[in-house]
C-alpha positions as CSV (number, residue, x, y, z in Angstrom):
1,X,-161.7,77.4,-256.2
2,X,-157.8,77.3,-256.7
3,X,-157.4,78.1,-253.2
4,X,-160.0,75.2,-252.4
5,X,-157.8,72.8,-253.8
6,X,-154.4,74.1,-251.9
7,X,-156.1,74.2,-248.8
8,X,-156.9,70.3,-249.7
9,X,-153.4,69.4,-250.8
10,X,-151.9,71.3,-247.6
11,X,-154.0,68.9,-245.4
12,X,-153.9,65.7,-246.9
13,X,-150.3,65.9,-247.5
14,X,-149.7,67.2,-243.4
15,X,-152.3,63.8,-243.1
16,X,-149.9,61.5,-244.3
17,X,-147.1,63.0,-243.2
18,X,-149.0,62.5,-239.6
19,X,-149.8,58.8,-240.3
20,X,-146.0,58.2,-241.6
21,X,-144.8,59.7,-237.8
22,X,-146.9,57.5,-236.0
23,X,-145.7,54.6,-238.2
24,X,-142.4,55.5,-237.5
25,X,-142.7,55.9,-233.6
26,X,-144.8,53.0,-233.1
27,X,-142.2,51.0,-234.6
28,X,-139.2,52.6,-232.6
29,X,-141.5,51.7,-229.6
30,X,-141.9,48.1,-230.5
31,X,-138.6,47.4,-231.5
32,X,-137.7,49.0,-228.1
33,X,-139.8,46.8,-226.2
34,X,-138.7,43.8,-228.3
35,X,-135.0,44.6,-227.6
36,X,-135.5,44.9,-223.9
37,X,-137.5,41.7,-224.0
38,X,-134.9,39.6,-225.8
39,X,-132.2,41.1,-223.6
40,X,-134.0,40.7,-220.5
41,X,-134.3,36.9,-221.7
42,X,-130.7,36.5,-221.2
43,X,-129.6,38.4,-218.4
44,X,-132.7,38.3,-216.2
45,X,-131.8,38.7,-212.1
46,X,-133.3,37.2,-209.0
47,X,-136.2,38.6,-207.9
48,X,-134.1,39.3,-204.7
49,X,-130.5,39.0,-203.2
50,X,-129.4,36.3,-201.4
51,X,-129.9,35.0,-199.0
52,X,-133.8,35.3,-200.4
53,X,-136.6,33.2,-198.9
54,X,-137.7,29.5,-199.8
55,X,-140.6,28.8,-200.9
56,X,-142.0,25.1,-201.8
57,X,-143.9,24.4,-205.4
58,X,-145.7,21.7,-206.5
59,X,-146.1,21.3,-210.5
60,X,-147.9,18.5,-210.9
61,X,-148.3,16.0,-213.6
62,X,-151.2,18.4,-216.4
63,X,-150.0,21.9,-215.4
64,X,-148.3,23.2,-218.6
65,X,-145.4,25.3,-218.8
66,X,-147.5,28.9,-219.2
67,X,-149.1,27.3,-215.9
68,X,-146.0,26.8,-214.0
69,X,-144.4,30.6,-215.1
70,X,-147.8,31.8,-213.7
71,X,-146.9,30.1,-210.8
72,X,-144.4,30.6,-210.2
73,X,-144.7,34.6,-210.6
74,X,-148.0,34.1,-208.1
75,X,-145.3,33.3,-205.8
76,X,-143.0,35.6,-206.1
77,X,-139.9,33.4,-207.4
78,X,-140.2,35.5,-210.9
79,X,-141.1,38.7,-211.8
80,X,-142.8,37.5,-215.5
81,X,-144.0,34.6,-216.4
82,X,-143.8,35.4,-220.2
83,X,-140.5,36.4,-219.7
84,X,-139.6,32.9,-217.6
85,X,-141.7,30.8,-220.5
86,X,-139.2,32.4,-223.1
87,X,-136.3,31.3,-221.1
88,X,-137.6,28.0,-220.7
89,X,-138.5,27.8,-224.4
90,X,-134.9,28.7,-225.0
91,X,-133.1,26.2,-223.0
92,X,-132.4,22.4,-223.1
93,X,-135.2,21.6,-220.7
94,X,-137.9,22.8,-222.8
95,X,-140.9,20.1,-222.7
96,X,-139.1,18.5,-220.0
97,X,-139.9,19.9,-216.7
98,X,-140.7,17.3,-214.1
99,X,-143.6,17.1,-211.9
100,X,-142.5,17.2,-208.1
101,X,-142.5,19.5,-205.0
102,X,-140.2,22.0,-205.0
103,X,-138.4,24.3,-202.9
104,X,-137.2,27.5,-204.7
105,X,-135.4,30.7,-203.8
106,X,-135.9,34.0,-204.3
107,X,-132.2,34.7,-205.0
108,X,-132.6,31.7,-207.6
109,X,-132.5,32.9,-211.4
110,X,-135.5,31.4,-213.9
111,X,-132.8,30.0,-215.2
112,X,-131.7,28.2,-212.2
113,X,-135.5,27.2,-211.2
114,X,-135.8,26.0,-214.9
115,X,-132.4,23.5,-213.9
116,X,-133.8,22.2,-210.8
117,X,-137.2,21.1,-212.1
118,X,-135.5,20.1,-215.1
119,X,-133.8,17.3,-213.3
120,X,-136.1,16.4,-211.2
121,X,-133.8,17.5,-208.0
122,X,-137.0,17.5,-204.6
123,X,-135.2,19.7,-202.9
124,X,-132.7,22.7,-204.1
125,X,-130.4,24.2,-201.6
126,X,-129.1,27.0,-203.8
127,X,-129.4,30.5,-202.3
């Protein structure tokens, strides 16, 4: 009976010390993934070097900005579209993207892409 209850005690105490590890590493993995995603936020590269390729948008007047980042990574100008709607959420032209055709780089930045349809520039020339 006494050895009953050890036996018991050894297990659920190696139990919770099991549950407390996978706390612990789940939470080193998200705070991982949530530093790489904040830094990645701010120093985010072109998809490729210049001089890239052009290639011509449209965002028209009802596509939201999730829509356009989706776009815009169908395309190839971005490599995440969550990634370029944090970015955009971020900067001074949040809410204020302007419908228009486009023409966009690969060597642009989100950053830079977020610039040119935030001021309504048709055409950008920036490689």
């Amino acid at each position: 009976m006494k050895l009953n209850k050890v036996i018991l005690k050894f297990v659920s105490v190696s139990f919770s010390i099991l549950v407390l590890l996978l706390v612990v590493v789940g939470l080193i993995e998200l705070g991982a993934f949530c530093y790489d995603f904040g830094y990645r936020v701010f120093t985010e590269t072109a998809v490729e070097e210049a001089p890239g390729t052009d290639i011509v948008v449209q965002v028209t007047e009802g596509m939201s900005e999730g829509d356009i980042g989706d776009m815009l990574e169908e395309e190839g100008l971005i490599r995440d579209s969550k990634l370029f709607f944090a970015q955009l959420k971020l900067s001074a032209y949040s809410g204020k993207l302007l419908p228009g055709t486009y023409t966009l780089n690969t060597s642009m930045t989100g950053k830079e892409m977020i610039a040119v349809m935030g001021t309504g520039a048709e055409e950008s020339t920036e490689q």
